[in-house]
C-alpha positions in Angstrom: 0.0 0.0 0.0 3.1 2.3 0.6 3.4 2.7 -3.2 -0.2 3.7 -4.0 0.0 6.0 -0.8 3.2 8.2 -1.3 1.7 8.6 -5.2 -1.2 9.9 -4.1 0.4 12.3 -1.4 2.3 13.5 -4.2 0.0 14.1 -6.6 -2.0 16.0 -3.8 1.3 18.3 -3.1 1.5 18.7 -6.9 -1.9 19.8 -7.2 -2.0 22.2 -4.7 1.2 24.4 -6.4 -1.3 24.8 -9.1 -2.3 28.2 -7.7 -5.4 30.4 -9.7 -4.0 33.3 -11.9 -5.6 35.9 -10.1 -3.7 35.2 -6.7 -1.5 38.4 -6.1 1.2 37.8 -4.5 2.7 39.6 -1.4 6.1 39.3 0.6 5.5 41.8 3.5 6.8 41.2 6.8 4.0 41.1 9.3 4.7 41.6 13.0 1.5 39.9 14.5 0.2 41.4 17.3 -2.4 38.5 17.9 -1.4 35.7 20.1 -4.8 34.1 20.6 -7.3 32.5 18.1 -10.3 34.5 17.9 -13.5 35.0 16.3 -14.4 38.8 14.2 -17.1 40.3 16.5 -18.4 36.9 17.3 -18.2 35.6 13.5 -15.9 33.8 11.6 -13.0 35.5 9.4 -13.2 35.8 5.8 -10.5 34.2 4.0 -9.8 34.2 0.2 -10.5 30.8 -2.3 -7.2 30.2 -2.8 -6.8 29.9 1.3 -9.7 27.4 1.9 -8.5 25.4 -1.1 -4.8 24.9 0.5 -6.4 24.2 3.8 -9.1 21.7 2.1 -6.1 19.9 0.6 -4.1 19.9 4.1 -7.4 18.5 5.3 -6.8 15.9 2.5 -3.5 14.9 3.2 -3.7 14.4 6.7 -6.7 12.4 6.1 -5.4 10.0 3.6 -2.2 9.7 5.4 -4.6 8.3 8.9 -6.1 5.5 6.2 -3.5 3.5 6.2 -1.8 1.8 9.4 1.4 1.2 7.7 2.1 4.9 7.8 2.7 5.3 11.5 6.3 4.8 11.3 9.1 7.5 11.9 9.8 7.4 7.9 6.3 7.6 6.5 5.5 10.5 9.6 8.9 12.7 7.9 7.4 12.3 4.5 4.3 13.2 5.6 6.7 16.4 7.4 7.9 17.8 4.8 5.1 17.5 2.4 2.8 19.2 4.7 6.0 22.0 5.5 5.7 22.3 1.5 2.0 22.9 1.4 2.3 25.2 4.7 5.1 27.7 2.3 2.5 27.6 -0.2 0.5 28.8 1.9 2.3 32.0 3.2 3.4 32.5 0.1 0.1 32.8 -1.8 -1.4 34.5 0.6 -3.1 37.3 -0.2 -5.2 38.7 3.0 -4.5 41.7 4.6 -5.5 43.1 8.1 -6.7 41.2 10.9 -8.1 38.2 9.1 -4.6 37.8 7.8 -3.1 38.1 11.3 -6.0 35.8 13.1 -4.7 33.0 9.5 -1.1 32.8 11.0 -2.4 32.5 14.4 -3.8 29.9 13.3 -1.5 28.2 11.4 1.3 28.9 13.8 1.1 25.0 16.0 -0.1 23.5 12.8 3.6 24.3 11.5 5.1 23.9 14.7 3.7 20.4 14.6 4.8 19.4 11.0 8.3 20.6 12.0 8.0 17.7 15.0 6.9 14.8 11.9 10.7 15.1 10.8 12.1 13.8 13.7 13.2 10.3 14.5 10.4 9.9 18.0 7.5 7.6 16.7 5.7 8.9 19.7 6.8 12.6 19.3 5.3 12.5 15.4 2.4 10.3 16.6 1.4 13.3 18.4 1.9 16.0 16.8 0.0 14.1 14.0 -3.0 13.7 16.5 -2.6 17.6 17.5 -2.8 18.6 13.3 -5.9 16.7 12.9 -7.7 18.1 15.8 -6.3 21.5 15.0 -7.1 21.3 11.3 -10.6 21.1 11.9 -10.7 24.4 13.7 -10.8 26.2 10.2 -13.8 26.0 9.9 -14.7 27.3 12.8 -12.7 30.2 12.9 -12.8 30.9 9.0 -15.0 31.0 6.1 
């Protein structure tokens, strides 16, 4: 199953480069102020297509990673690592809020990268972890965006 599996993962990565044309790209440094997750005046942030598409795929891959057993192993979690640390650059780089909803995104995505960064390592049970963290944590987008 490993060689339909990291396919697949692959293919998912490769699709979600394939940015839309209209994404207008920005490289500003942003000193967030925001520490804590919160909604906008008790609703949730509006984010762009382009975000909820890369998060949809992240939902994807973390997903299709948990359906098969052979992939908790300290090899297949750093795979799963860098592919998602991959993703994550697409994100920021592509991203194209401004503002407070952009702030309240990184705040968001701050432990999910924290925890990809802990897949690379060699600890089954550090990785297992973390891995549990990103799935809980990954479906809090939809709570906090739309």
């Amino acid at each position: 199953m490993k060689k339909t599996l990291y396919p697949f993962l692959l293919l998912l990565h490769t699709l979600s480069c394939m940015q839309p044309e209209h994404v207008n790209i920005h490289h500003e440094v942003v000193h967030d102020t925001a520490t804590e997750l919160v909604l906008h005046n008790g609703e949730r942030w509006q984010v762009d297509e382009t975000t909820i598409h890369s998060m949809r795929l992240l939902q994807a891959i973390l997903q299709e990673h948990a359906f098969f057993y052979e992939n908790r192993t300290p090899e297949a979690y750093q795979v799963l690592g860098q592919i998602l640390q991959e993703e994550m650059q697409q994100v920021n780089t592509h991203c194209t809020l401004k503002g407070e909803a952009h702030d309240m995104l990184h705040v968001y995505l701050k432990p999910f990268e924290e925890d990809a960064k802990l897949l690379n390592g060699n600890s089954l049970a550090t990785a297992s972890t973390a891995y549990e963290r990103m799935n809980d944590h990954i479906q809090l987008f939809d709570t906090y965006f739309k």
